[in-house]
Structure formats: C-alpha cells, structure tokens
N, C-alpha and C positions, 0 to 999 in steps of 0.2 A: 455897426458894420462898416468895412471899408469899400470906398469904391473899388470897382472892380469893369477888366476888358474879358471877354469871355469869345474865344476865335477857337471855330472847330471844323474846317473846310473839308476835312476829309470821308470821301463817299466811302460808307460799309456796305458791304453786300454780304451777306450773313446765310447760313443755312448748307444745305447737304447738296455737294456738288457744284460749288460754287464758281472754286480752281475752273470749271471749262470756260465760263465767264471773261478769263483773262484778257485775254487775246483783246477783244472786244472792247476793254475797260482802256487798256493801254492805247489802243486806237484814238476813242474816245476825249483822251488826254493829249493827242498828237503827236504819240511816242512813234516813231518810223526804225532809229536802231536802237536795239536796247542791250543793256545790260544784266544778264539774270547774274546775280548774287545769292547767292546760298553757301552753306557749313558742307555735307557730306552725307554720310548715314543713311539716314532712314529716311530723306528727300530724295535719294537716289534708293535705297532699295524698296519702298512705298511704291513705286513709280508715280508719285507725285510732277516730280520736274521733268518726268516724258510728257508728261499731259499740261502741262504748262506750254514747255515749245512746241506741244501739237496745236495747242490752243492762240499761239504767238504766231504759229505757221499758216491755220487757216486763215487768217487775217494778213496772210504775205507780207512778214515783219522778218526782217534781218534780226539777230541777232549773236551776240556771243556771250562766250559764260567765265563767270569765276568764282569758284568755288572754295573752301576752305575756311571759312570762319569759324569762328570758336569763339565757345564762353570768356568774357574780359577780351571784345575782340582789338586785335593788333594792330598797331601802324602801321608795320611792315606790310603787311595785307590790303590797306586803302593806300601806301602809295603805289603799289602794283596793279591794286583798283584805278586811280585816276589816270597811269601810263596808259593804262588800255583803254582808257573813254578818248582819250587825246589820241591816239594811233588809230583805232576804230569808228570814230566821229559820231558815239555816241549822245543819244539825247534824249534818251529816257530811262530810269534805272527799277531795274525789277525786283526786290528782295524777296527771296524766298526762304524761310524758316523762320525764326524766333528774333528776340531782342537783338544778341551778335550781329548775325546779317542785317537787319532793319538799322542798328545803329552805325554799322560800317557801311554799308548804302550812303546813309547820310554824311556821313565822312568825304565819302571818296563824292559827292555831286556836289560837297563844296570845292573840294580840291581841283574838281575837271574845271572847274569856269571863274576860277579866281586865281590870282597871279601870288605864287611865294607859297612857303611853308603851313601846308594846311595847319599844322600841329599851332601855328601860331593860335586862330582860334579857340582850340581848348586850352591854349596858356593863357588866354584872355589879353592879348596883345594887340589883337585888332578886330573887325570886322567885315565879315564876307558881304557881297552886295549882289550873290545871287546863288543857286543851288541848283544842280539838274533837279527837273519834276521825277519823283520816289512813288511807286507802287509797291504795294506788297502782299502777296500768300500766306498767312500768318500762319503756324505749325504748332506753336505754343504759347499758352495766356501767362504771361508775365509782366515782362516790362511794361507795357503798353505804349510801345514806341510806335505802334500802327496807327495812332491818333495824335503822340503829340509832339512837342518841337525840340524835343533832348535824344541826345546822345552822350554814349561813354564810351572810349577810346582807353587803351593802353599803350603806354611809350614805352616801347623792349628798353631804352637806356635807361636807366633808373628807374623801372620798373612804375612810370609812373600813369597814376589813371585819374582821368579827368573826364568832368563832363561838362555839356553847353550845349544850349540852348536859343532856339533863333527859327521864327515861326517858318522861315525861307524851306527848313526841310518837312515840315508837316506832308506826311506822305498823300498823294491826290486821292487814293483810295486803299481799302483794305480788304482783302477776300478774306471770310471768315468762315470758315465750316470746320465744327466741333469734330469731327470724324477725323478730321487731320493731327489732333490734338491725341489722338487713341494710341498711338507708337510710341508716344514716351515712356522714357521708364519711371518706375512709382516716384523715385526720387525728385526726378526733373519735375514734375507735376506738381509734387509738395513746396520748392523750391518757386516754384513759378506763384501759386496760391500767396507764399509768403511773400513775395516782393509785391504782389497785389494789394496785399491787404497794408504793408510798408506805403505804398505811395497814398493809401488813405490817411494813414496814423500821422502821415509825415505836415498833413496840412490840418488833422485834425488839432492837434496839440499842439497848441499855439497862443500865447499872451495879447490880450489883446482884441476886438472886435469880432464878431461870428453873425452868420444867419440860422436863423431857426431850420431854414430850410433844405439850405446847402449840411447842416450838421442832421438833422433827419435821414437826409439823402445818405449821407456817408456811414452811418449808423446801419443805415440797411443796407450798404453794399459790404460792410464788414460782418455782418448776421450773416448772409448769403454766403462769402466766401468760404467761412468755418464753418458754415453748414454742409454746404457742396464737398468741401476739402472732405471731412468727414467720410461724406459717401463712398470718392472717390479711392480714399485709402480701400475703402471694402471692397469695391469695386469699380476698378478701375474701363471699364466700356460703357460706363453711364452715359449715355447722349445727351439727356437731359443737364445731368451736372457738368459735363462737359462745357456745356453750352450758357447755362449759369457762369462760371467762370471764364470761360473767354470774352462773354461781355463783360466783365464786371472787371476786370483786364484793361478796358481800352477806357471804362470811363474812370477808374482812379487814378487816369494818368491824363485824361485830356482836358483838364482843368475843372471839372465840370466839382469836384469835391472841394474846391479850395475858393469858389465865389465868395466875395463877401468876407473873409477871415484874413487874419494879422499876416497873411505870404507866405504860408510854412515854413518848419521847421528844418528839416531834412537833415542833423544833425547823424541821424543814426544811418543813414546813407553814405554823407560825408566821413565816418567813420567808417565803414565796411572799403569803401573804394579804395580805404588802403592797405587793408586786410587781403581783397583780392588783388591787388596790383601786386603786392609784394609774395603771396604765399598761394596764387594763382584758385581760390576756393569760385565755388557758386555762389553766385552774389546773394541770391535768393536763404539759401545756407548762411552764408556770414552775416546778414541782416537777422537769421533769428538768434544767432551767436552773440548778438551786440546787445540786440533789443534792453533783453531785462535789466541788465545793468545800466545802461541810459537812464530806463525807466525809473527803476529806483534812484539815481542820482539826480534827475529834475523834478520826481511826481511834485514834490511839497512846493514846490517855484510855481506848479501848473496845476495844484490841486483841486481846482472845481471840475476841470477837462477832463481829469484822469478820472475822477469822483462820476463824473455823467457817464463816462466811459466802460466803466467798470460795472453801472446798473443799467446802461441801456443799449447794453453792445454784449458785456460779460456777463449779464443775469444773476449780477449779485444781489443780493438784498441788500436795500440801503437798511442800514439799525441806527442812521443818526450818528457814526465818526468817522465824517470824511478821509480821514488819512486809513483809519484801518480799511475801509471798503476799498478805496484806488490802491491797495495793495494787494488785497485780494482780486483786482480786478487785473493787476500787474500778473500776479500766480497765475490766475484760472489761461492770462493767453500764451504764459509759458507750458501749462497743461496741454493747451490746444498745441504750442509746436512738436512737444514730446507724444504726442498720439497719432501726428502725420510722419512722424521719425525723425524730427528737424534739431542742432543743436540749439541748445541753450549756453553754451559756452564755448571758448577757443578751444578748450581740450577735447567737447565730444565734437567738435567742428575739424578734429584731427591734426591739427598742426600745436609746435611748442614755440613759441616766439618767446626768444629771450627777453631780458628787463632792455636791452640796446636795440632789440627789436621795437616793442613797444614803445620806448623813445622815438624813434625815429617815424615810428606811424603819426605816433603822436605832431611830431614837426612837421612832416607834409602838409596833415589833414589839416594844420592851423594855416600855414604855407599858402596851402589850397583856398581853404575858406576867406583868404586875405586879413587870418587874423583873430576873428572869432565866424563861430555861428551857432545857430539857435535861435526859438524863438522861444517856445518851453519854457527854456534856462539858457542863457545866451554863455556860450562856451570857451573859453580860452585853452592854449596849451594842455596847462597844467589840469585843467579840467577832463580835458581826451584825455592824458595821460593816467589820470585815477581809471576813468570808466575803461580804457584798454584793460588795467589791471584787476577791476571786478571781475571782468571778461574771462580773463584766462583759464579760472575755473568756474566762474560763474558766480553769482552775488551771494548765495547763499553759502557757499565756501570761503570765499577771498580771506574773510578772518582767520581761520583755520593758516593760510600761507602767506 
C-alpha cells in the first residue's frame, strides 16, 4: 500500500426536504451575501430555487443570482461569475444543480479573491491562495464535485477543457435529498451513474500498491451503482435507488476509493475531456464511449485488476484464465452501459470525428496530461491516438475499418 492523506471537510445533510435547511447552513458557514449559481430548467420550473431564496430569506441574507450553466461548463460564464462577486461584495457562493454549477462555483470563488486570469489555474501555471467558501443543493448524482476538490472548465477559444484540483474549493457542505434527483430525464441519470462508477474504475485500476479495504469498499460501491442503475432505468421514481446513488456519487469522488492505491489512473477521463470540449457531448456519455476500448488496450499491462474486477464487481466465474475472464469482465460492463442506453462507441455516442479530428484530440489530451498519463498502462500520444480509433466504432468493429 502507499501512504496516503485522506481530507473530507464537507458537511452532508442527506434525506427528504433538506433544501429548507439552507438558509441556515449558509449562515452557519458566515455566508452574509451570496451567490446562488444554478443551470435553468427544472431548478426553476421544480420550484426548487424559490425555496432556496425563501430558505436564504428567512435567515435575512442578501443575495443575487446567476444562472446559466451548462454541461462542459464555460469560461465565459465564471468570468461574468466573478464580475459580479466583485461588484456585489460577495462572500459566500451557493451552487445549485449538478456537476456544471458546482464546478463553475468553484471557478468563479477562485477568480473573486485572486488577482489575474483565473483560466491560468486550469492551464496549471500557477496557484490560487484562497477561494470563496462553496455550498451546494445537489440535483443530480454525478460528478461528485459536492465532496471533492476538482473541477472542469471549458475554454470557448480552442475549445479547450481542463480540470484542477485544489482542496481550497471543497464545498463546506452539500444538501442532499434524493427527490431532487426525480426530474431528470432517463438520460441524464444513466450518464450520471456512469461518470460514478468512472471515478471508481479510474483509482481502481491501477499498477502498483492497493488496500484490501479501500478495493472491497469500491467493489461495493460499483455492485450498488449497476444495481441501482438497473432499477432506475425501470423505474425511474425510486427513492430508495435514488438515494443509493446520490450517495455513492459523493463517495467515488471524495477520495475515500483511492486510499492506499498507486494515485489513479484517470486516463479514460483525460480522454473523454477532449471528446467533450471539442464535440460538446455529456461527459458521463463520452466516458462510456471511450471506456471499452481503453479497456481492451491496457487490460494485459493491469491484468490481475481487471481479472479481480471482472469476478468480484462483474460476477464472472473465474475458470482459471485470467486474460479470458478480465475480458469477459470488460463485455459484461459494456452490457451494463448498453442496458442503461449509454454508448459504447463514438458512432452510437453520435458524433463522426475525422482521422484530423482524432489527431488533434489525441494532441491535446497528451498536451493536457504533460505528456503521458496512466497508471493501468501509462499512455503517450500515439497510444490515445490508437484508443480514439477503437473508439469510433467501437473495439469490436475497429478491424472491420
């Protein structure tokens, strides 16, 4: 095992009707003006974010709102976030909806209270040395940026998306009620599940040191999620599953899966971010697009991972040959995305990216990575650029084209 720091500061308050709680929490915190951040939609037609500023009101808190986020959220959007923390003399920021808002939150609370080009941080050019304090109303189990220290930003110029990391924006607390999670559409819920169970896979498979305990733990937060997922495709007003995956959300992202293990892998992240940056997809979506073919391109580099993974996550029978089982175990969770509706490749993920296209993903995402990444299979260029290519139609075609 490797040493490991293990920081998880932020209060959950969990259960049915929690949003009235607000008000109170932000107080709590010392928030006096705030900022509610939220997307659109279904937080205004829910009447969610009336009950939020009735909840900010009883507690006689100023505040003002910006609205507009969107999936892969934008620059342009947290530098018009940070104008108005600066003109308004905010000093406490309130995200309300999913990953989007929660990660442009933390955008714009570094940009309010540090000097210069916030973008510089996710160019990895310098370092912020403080953040406003981030609450949030969480809408949908995803990202699980309610708990932990990343974000992911896109740059309108060159289409570029980056993320970072920096324990400054860990949100102080997270409202969590499964009922809030009921509006989405099937889509976004499948999408969400998947990028959940991604931030498992991404620290599970990995070269290198592990704990018994922390891989048990992940193992049943990956059982749970394909279970839940499951239900929810049937039926989507489950409260129970609901509730299963909004927790299981917050812990495959706030380190709690990755104690003890070689620092994850996050290759098939680093891959997707430039899938969404340039071709605007659901992250959640492009993560199950990439997956298999990753998969197949490192199992044999991380074969005993895949090999545990495939019998005690995918329910295959070990028969004694580890390569064939960690392929069958590759299959069974490309089954699992094809039974929540999710692609398994760029084609049924809807977009055609040319061969100039996938170059250039390819160049970013190494760009990005500083060169390589991986821990799996530790990656270069030319290695994204094969797996972009499995991609397009998927691993079991690619020969075929």
């Amino acid at each position: 095992m490797h040493n490991f720091q293990y920081y998880t500061p932020t209060k959950v308050v969990f259960g049915k009707d929690t949003e009235k709680q607000t008000g109170s929490l932000v107080k709590e915190q010392g928030g006096k003006k705030v900022l509610i951040h939220y997307g659109g939609g279904s937080v205004i037609r829910s009447g969610l974010l009336d009950r939020v500023k009735a909840s900010l009101a009883a507690e006689h808190m100023d505040f003002v709102e910006l609205g507009g986020a969107v999936p892969n959220p934008r620059l342009g959007l947290v530098y018009e976030g940070i104008e108005l923390c600066k003109k308004e003399g905010v000093d406490f920021i309130l995200a309300v909806g999913g990953g989007s808002a929660i990660d442009s939150a933390k955008a714009i609370g570094y940009g309010a209270v540090n000097e210069g080009d916030v973008w510089d941080f996710y160019d990895y050019k310098r370092q912020p040395s403080r953040c406003l304090p981030i609450g949030v109303v969480l809408t949908i189990a995803a990202t699980g940026s309610e708990m932990s220290d990343s974000s992911v930003i896109t740059k309108e110029d060159g289409w570029i998306k980056r993320g970072y990391s920096n324990d400054l924006s860990r949100p102080r607390f997270a409202v969590m009620n499964p009922d809030l999670t009921k509006t989405l559409p099937d889509y976004q819920t499948a999408c969400g599940c998947t990028d959940i169970l991604m931030h498992t896979m991404e620290r599970y498979f990995t070269n290198g040191g592990n704990m018994e305990i922390t891989d048990s733990m992940a193992e049943a937060l990956m059982r749970t999620v394909i279970k839940n997922a499951k239900i929810l495709a049937e039926d989507p007003l489950n409260y129970d599953a609901r509730a299963e995956i909004l927790w299981a959300g917050s812990l495959s992202h706030n380190g709690l899966t990755g104690c003890g293990n070689a620092g994850g892998d996050f290759a098939s992240h680093a891959l997707e971010h430039e899938i969404g940056g340039l071709f605007d997809v659901a992250h959640g979506a492009g993560l199950a697009a990439i997956w298999g073919s990753w998969a197949r391109y490192v199992y044999q580099n991380c074969l005993p991972r895949f090999h545990r993974f495939a019998v005690n996550v995918m329910g295959i029978e070990d028969l004694g040959a580890p390569d064939d089982t960690a392929l069958k175990g590759i299959c069974a969770m490309e089954d699992f995305y094809r039974a929540i509706h999710m692609p398994t490749s760029l084609q049924e993920l809807g977009i055609a990216p040319t061969d100039g296209d996938l170059k250039t993903m390819a160049r970013k995402c190494a760009v990005a990575a500083g060169g390589q990444k991986g821990s799996a299979m530790v990656l270069h260029e030319d290695d994204m650029l094969a797996i972009y290519r499995m991609a397009e139609f998927g691993p079991e075609k690619a020969a075929a084209h």
